[in-house]
VEXSE-913849 format. One line per 5 residues: their letters; for each residue x, y, z of N, C-alpha, C. Coordinates in steps of 0.001 Angstrom, whole numbers, plus 500000, padded with zeros to 6 digits. Layout:
% residues N
a = X:Y:Z:X:Y:Z:X:Y:Z ~ ... $
END
This chain:
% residues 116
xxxxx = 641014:585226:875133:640063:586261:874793:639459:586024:873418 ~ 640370:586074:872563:639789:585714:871150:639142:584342:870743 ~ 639204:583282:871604:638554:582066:871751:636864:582217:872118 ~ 636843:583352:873596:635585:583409:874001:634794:584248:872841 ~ 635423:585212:871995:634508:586113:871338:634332:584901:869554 $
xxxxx = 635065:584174:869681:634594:583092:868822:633645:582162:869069 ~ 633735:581747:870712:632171:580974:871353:631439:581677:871117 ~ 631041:582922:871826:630117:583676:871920:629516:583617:870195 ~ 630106:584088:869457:629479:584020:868049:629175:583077:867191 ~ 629477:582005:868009:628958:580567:867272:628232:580047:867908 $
xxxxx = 627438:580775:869418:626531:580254:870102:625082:581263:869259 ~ 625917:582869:869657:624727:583420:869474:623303:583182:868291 ~ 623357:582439:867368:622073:582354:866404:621674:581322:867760 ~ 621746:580103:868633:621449:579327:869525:620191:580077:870526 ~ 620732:581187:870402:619704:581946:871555:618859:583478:871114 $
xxxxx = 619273:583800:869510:618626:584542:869353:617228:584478:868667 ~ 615951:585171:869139:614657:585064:868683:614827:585195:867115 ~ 613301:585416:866260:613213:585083:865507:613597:586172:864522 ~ 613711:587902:865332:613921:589107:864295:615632:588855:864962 ~ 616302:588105:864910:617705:588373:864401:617955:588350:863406 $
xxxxx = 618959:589325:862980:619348:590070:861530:620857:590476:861883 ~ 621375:589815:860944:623106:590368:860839:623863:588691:860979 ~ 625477:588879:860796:625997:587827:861097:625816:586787:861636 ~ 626263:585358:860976:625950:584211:862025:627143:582929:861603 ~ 627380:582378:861902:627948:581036:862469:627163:580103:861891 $
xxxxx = 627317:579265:861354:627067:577962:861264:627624:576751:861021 ~ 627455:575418:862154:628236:574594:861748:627135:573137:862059 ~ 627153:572245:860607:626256:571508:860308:627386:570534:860558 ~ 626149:569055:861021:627022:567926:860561:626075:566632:859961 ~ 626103:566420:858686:625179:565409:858166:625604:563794:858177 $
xxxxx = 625395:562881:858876:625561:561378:858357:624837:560647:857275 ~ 624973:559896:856188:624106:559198:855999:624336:557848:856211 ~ 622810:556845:855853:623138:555725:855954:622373:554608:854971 ~ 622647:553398:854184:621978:552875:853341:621500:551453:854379 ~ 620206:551938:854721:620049:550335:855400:620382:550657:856653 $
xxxxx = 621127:549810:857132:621978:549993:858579:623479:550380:858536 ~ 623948:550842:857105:625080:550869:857207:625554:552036:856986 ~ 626509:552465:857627:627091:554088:857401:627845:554406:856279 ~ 627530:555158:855543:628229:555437:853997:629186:556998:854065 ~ 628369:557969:854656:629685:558870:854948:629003:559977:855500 $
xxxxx = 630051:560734:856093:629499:562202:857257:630211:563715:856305 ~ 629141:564460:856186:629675:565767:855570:629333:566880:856782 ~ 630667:567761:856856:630525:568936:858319:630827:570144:857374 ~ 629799:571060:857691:629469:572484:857124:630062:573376:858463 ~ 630830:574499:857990:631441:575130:858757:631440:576751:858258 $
xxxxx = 630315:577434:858114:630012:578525:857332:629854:580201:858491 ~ 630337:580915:857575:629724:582302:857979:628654:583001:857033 ~ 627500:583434:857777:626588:583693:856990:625499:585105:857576 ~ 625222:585798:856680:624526:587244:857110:622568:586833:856507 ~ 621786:587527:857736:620686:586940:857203:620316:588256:857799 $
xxxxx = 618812:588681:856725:617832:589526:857194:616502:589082:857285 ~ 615395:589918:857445:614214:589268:858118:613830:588474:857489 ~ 614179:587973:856247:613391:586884:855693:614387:586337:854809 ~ 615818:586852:854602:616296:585572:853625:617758:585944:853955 ~ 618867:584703:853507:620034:584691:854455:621339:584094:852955 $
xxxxx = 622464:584563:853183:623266:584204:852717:624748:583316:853672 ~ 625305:582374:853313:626509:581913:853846:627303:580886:853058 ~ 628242:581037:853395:629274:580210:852348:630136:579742:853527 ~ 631151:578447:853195:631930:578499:853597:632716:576689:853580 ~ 633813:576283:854518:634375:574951:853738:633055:574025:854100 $
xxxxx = 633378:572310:853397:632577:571884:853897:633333:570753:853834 ~ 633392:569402:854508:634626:568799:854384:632965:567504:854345 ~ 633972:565999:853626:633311:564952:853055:634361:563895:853970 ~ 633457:563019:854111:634320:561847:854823:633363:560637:854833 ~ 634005:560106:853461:633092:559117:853033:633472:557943:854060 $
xxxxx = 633246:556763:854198:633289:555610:855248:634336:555123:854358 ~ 635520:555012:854893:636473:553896:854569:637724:554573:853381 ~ 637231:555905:853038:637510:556477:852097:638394:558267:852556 ~ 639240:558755:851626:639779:559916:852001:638705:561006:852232 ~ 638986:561853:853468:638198:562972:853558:638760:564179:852638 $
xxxxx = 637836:564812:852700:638018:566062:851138:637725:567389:851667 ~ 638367:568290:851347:637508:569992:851943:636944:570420:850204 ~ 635888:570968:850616:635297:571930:848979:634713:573329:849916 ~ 634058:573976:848915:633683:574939:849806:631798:574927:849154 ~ 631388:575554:849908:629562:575257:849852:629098:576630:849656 $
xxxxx = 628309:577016:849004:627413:578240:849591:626104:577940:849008 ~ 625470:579071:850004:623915:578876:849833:623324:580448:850042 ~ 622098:580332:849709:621349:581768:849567:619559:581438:849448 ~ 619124:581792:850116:617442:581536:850943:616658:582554:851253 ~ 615796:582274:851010:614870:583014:851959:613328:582389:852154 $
xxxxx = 612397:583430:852447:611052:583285:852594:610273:584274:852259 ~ 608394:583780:852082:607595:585302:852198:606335:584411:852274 ~ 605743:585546:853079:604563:584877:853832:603403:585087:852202 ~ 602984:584272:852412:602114:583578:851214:600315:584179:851861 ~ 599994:583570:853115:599059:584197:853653:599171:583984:854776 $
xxxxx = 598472:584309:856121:598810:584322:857485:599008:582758:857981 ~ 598911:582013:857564:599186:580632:857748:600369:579961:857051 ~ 600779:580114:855929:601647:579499:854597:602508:580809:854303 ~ 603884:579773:854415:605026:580285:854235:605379:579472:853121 ~ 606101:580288:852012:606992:580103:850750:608266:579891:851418 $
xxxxx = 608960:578721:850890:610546:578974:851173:611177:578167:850075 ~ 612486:579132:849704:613238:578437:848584:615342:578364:849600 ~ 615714:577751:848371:617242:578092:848709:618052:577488:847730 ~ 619103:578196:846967:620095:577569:846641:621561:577376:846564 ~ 621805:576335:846275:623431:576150:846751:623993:575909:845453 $
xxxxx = 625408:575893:846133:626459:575696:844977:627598:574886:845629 ~ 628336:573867:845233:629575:573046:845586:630531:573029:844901 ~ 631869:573216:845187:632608:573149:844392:632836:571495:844625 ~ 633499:570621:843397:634190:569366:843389:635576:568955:842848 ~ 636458:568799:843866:637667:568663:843278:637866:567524:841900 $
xxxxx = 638338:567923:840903:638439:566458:839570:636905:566619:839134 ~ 635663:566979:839509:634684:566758:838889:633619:568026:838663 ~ 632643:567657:838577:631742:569206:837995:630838:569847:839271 ~ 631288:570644:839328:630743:571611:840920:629012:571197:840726 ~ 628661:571100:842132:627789:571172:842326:626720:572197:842485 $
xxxxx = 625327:571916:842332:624456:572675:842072:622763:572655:842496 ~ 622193:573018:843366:620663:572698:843956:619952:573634:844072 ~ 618463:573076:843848:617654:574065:844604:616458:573614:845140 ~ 615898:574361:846388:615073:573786:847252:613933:574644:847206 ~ 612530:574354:846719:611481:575049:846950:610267:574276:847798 $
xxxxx = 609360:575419:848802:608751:574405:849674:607537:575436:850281 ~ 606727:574837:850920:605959:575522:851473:605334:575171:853204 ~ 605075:575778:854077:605009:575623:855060:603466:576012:855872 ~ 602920:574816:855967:601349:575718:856818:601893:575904:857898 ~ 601603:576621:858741:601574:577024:860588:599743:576827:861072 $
x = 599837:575941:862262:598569:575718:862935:598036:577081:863682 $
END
């Protein structure tokens, strides 16, 4: 029982339109690569609350460099948007990392979006 009401909530952002608002699930998985060669995979595993235009979530995020020990830290982030004019969307976001032995991490993303 408690398995399915954990699917169910890590599917639901999968199928909900665009005015969903409230709790969500998220689980990322990034590779990179230099060239042809694989250097390492980071998996985001977050709970996060979003309203109509901007969203908060935190949660572990584990590192698994190629050849090297995997690591858990924890991630969070905080975003949103606002319509600029009926075409162009504003969007920002920023995060924070913690780093075990070294100096937490820190970003931010600003951007803009036409729609056809």
């Amino acid at each position: 029982m408690f398995k399915n009401v954990i699917a169910a909530a890590a599917a639901a952002p999968l199928f909900a339109g665009a005015a969903f608002a409230g709790p969500y699930v998220n689980v990322e998985t990034n590779s990179s690569f230099t060239g042809g060669d694989y250097t390492a995979t980071t998996a985001e595993f977050a709970l996060g609350y979003e309203g109509s235009n901007w969203y908060v979530q935190g949660g572990p995020i584990v590192n698994s460099p190629d050849g090297g020990d995997s690591d858990t830290e924890f991630l969070a982030k905080a975003g949103g948007s606002v319509d600029l004019s009926e075409s162009v969307v504003g969007y920002g976001e920023l995060t924070f990392q913690t780093a075990d032995g070294a100096d937490n991490g820190y970003g931010a993303k600003i951007g803009a979006k036409y729609v056809f």
